[in-house]
C-alpha positions as CSV (number, residue, x, y, z in Angstrom):
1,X,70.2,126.3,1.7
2,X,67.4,126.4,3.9
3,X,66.7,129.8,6.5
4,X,67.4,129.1,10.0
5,X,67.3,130.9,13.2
6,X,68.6,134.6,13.9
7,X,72.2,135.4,15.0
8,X,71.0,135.7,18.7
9,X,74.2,136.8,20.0
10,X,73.6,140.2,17.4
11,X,70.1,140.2,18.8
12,X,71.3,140.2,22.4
13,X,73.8,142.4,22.4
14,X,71.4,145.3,20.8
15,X,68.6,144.3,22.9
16,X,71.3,145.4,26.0
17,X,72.7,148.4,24.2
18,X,69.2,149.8,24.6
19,X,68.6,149.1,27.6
20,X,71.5,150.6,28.6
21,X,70.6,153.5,26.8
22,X,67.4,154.2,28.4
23,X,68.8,153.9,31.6
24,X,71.6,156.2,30.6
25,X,68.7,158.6,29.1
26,X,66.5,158.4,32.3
27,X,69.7,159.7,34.3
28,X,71.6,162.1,31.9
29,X,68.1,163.7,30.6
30,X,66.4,164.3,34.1
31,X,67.6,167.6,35.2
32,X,66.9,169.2,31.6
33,X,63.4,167.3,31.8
34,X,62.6,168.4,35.0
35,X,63.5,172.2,34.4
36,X,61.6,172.3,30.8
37,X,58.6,170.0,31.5
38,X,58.2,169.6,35.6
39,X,59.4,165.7,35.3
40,X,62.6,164.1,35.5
41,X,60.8,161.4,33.4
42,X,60.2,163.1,29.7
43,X,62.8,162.5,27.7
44,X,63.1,159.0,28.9
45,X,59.6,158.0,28.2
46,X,59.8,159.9,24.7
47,X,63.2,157.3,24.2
48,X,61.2,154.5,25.3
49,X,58.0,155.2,22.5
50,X,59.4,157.1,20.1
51,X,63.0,154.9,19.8
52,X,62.8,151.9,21.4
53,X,58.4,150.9,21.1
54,X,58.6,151.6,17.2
55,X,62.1,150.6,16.7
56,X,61.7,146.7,18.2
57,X,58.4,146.9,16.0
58,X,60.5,148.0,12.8
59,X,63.0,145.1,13.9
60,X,60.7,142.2,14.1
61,X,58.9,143.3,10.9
62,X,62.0,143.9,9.3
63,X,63.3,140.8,10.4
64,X,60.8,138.9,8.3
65,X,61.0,140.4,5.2
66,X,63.7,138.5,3.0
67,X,66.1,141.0,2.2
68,X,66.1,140.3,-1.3
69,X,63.3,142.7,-1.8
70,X,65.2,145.7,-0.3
71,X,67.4,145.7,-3.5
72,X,63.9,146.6,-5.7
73,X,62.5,149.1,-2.8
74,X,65.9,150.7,-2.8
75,X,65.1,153.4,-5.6
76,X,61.6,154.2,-3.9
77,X,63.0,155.0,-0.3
78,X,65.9,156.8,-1.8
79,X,63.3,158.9,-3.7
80,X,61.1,159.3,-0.5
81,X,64.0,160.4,1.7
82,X,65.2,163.0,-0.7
83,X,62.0,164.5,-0.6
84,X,61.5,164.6,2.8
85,X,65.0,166.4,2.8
86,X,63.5,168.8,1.0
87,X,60.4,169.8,2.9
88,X,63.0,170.9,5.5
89,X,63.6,173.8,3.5
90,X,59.6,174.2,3.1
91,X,58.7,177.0,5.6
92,X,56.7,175.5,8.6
93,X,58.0,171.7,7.9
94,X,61.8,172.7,9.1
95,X,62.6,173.0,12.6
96,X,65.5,174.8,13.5
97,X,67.9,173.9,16.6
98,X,71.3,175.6,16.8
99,X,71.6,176.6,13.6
100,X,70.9,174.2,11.8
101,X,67.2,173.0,10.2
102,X,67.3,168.8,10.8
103,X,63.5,168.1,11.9
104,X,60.7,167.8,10.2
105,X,57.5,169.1,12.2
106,X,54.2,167.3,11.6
107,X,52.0,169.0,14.6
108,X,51.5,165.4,15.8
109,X,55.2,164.3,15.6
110,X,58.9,165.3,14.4
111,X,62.1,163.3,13.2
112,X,65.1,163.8,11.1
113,X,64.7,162.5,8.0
114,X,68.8,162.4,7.4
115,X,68.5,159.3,9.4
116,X,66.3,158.0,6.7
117,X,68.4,159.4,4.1
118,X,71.5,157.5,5.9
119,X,69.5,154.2,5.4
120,X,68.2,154.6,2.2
121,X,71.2,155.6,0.4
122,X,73.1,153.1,1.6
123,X,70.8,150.8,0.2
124,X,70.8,152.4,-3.2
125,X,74.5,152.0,-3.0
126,X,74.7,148.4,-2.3
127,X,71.9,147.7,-4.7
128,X,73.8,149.7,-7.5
129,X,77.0,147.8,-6.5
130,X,75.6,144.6,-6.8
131,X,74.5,144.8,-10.2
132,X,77.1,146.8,-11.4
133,X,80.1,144.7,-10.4
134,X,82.7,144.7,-12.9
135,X,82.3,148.1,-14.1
136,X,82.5,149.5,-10.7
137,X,85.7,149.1,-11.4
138,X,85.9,151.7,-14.1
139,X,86.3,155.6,-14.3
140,X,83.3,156.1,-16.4
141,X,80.7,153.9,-14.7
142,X,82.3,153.2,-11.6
143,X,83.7,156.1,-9.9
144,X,82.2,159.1,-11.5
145,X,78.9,157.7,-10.7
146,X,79.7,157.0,-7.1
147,X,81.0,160.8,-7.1
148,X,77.7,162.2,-8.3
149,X,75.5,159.9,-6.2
150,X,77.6,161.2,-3.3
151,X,77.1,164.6,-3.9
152,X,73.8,164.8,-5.1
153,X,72.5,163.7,-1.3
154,X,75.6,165.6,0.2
155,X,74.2,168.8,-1.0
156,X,71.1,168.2,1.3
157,X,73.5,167.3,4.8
158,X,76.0,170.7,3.8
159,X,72.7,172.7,3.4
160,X,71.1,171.4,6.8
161,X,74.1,171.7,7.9
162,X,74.8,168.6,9.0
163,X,78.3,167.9,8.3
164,X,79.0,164.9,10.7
165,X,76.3,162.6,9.3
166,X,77.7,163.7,5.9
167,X,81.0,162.3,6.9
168,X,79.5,158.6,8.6
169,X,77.7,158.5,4.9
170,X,80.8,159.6,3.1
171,X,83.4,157.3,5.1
172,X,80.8,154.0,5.2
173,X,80.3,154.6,1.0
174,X,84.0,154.9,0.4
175,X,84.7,151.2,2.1
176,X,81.4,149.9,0.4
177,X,82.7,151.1,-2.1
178,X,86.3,149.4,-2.1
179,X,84.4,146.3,-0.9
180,X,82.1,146.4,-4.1
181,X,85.1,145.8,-6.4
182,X,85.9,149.7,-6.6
183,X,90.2,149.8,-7.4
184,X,92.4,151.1,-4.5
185,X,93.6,153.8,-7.0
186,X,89.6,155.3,-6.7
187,X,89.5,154.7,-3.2
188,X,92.9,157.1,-3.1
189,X,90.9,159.8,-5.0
190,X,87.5,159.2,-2.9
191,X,89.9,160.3,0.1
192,X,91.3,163.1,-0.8
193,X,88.5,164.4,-2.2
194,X,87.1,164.2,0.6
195,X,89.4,165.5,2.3
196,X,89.5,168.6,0.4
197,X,86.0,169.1,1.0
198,X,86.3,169.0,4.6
199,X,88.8,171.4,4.5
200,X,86.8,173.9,2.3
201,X,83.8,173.2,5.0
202,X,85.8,173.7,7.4
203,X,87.3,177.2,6.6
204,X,83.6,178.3,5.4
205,X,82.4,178.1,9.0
206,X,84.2,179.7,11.9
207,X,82.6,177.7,14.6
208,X,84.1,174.2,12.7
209,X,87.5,175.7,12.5
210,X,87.0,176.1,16.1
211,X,86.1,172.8,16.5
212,X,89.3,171.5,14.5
213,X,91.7,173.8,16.4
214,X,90.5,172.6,19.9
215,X,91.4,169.0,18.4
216,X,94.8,170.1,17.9
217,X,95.1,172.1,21.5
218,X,92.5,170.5,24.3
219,X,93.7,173.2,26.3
220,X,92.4,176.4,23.6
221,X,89.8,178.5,25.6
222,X,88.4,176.1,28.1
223,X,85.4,178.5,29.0
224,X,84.7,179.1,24.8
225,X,85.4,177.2,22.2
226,X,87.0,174.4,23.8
227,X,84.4,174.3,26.6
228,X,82.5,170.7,25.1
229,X,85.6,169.0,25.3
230,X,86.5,170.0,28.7
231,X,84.0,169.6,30.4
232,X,83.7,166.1,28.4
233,X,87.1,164.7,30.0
234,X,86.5,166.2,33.3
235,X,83.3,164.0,33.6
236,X,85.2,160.5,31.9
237,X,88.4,161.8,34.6
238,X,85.8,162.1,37.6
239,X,83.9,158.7,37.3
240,X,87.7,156.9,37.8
241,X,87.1,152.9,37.8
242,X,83.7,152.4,39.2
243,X,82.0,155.3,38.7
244,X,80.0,157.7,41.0
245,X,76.6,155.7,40.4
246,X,73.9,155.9,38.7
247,X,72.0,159.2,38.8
248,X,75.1,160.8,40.6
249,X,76.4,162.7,37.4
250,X,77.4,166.6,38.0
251,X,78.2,167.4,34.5
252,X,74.9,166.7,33.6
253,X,73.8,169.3,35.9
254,X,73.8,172.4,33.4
255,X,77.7,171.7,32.6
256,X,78.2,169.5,30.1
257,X,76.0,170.6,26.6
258,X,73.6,167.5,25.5
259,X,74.4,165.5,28.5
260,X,72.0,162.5,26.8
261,X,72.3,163.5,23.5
262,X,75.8,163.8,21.5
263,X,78.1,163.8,25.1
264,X,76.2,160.8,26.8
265,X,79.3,159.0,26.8
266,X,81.0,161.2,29.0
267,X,78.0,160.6,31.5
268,X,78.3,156.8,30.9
269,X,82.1,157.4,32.0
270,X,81.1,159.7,35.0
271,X,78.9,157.4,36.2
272,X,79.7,154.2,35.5
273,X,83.8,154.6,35.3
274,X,85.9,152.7,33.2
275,X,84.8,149.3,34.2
276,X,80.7,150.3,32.8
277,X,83.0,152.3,29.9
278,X,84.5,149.2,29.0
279,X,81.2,147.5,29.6
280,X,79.6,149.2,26.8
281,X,82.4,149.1,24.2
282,X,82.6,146.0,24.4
283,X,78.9,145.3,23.9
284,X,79.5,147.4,20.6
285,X,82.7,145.8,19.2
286,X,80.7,142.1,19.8
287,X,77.6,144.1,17.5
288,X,80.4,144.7,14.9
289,X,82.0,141.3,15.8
290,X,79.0,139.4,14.3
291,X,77.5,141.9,12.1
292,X,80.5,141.4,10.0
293,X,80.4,137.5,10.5
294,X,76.8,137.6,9.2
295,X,78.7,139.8,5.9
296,X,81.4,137.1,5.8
297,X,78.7,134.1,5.4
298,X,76.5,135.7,3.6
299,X,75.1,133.7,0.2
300,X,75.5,136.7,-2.7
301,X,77.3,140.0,-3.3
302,X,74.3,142.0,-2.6
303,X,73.7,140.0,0.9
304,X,77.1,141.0,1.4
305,X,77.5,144.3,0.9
306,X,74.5,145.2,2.5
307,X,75.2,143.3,5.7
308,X,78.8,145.4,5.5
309,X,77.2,148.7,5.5
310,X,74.6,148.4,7.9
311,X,77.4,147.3,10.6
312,X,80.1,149.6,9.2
313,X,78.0,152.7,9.3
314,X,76.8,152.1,13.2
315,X,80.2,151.2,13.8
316,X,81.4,154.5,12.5
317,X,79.2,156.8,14.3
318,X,80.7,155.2,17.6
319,X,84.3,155.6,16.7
320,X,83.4,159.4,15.7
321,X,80.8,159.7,19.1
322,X,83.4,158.3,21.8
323,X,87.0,159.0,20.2
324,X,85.5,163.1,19.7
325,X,84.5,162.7,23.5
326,X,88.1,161.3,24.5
327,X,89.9,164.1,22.2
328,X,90.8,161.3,19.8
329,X,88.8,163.2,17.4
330,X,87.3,166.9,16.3
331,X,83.9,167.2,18.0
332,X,81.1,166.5,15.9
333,X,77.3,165.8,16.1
334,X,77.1,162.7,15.7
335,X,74.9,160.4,18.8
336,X,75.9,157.4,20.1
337,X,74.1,154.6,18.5
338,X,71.6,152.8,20.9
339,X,72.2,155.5,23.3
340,X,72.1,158.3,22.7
341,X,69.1,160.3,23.0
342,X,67.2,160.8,19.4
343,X,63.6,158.6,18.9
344,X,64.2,158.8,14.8
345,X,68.0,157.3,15.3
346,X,67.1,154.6,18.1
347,X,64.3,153.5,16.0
348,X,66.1,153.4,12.2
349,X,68.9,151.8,13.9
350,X,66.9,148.7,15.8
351,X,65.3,148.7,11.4
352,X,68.5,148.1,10.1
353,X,69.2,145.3,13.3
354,X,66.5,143.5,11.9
355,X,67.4,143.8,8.2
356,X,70.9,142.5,9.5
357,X,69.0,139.2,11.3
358,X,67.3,138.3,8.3
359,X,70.2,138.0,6.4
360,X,71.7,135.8,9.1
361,X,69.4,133.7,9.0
362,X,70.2,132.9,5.2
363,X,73.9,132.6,5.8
């Protein structure tokens, strides 16, 4: 079967879930910018470099390398992202932000080399999924394997602590994992594994218990711990069907925390309404629509699989990112995909785009 052209409809519908984030970024960002730099316009021209310049580069380039070869690089950027989780535990490499140490500082530039880690172990997985086949289905060199691979690059998200990303890379590995040829019985045991360590996280750390009682009662301490979320659904309530407008947000105004980072959403909702809400949901559910199409067609397992995780673990930082925002969800970390504001996510994302249009053009 000969290569053809790109699925253009995938490459569309990113191309307008950027800009739709940088427009989102220039607005949610600009009081912050202007109060820590004297410009409205900083955060939105470090977006438009940092994420969306280098990430369009990493997509075309991307996009021309078959993606056979990612199965024998898989081993050498898993190595190289582990390292690099290291070095945030190096004194004067590790930048610390709320508590938590998740950039790496290079004088010249920082970036969060979980998003790196995200990428690369998925491809590890799907590369050691692919060739293992058959015994995936096993105890002994199926599961216990995908245990230890699991926690081995856990460890580094706990220590960080970076628990949301730990749970997008846990949930997107479990269903790869299912999908490999992994038995349902496993899959059972992945869960509640899981689920017990979430539970032990959970109680280690006051502030996530907090987090998971607010989830259970919105209403808990409105001006403390459940302040996020408040403040969250008062800005999707106050943009009703069309919105205020662009630029006309007042949560962003020093109520609402990371109004472009993790709760740019909300200011999607605020200003745009439901109509630009639904807008942009839709633009993601047609990104999952024919990432998984591009799986579905795809030549070999390894194809497959790998087409599967990239859309899957996008996918599942948007259910977590918006359904958190709505109260569907405990609040987390995790940005909105595309959106959000983070130059390392927006540019590893628009990589794994174009790793996702090669394939479709061998499908």
């Amino acid at each position: 079967m000969r290569a053809h052209g790109v699925d253009r409809i995938l490459l569309v519908a990113t191309f307008l879930l950027v800009a739709v984030g940088l427009f989102i970024v220039a607005s949610a960002s600009s009081g912050l910018s202007m109060k820590r730099f004297g410009t409205p316009y900083y955060f939105f021209i470090h977006q438009l470099v940092a994420g969306a310049t280098i990430g369009v580069l990493l997509l075309f380039g991307a996009q021309h390398i078959s993606y056979k070869h990612w199965k024998s690089l898989a081993p050498v950027f898993l190595i190289a992202s582990v390292f690099l989780m290291a070095l945030l535990f190096v004194p004067k490499f590790g930048i610390s932000h709320g508590g938590a140490i998740r950039w790496l500082d290079f004088s010249l530039f920082s970036f969060q080399p979980s998003e790196i880690l995200k990428f690369s172990f998925l491809l590890y997985l799907v590369s050691w999924l692919a060739a293992k086949k058959k015994e995936v289905r096993t105890m002994s060199f199926g599961l216990v394997p995908f245990l230890l691979m699991i926690g081995f690059s856990g460890t580094f998200l706990i220590l960080e602590p970076d628990i949301g990303t730990l749970g997008v890379l846990s949930l997107t590995s479990a269903f790869l994992f299912f999908l490999g040829g992994g038995r349902l019985f496993h899959l059972g045991i992945i869960m509640l594994f899981g689920a017990f360590l979430l539970g032990v996280l959970i109680y280690m750390e006051p502030y996530r218990f907090s987090r998971f009682a607010v989830f259970l009662n919105p209403s808990l301490d409105r001006q403390g711990i459940g302040y996020q979320l408040n403040q969250s659904l008062v800005a999707i309530g106050s943009g009703g069907i069309g919105g205020k407008g662009f630029g006309f947000s007042f949560q962003k105004l020093h109520l609402l925390p990371e109004p472009a980072g993790d709760s740019v959403f909300a200011i999607v909702a605020e200003e745009s309404g439901f109509v630009g809400s639904l807008v942009l949901l839709f633009l993601f559910l047609l990104f999952f629509w024919r990432g998984i199409m591009i799986a579905q067609r795809s030549r070999d397992t390894f194809a497959k699989l790998l087409a599967s995780g990239l859309t899957l673990i996008i996918f599942i930082q948007v259910v977590i990112n918006t359904g958190s925002l709505l109260g569907l969800l405990p609040l987390t970390g995790i940005p909105l995909p595309f959106v959000s504001y983070g130059g390392t996510s927006l540019a590893m994302h628009l990589a794994q785009v174009g790793i996702l249009l090669n394939i479709s053009k061998h499908t």
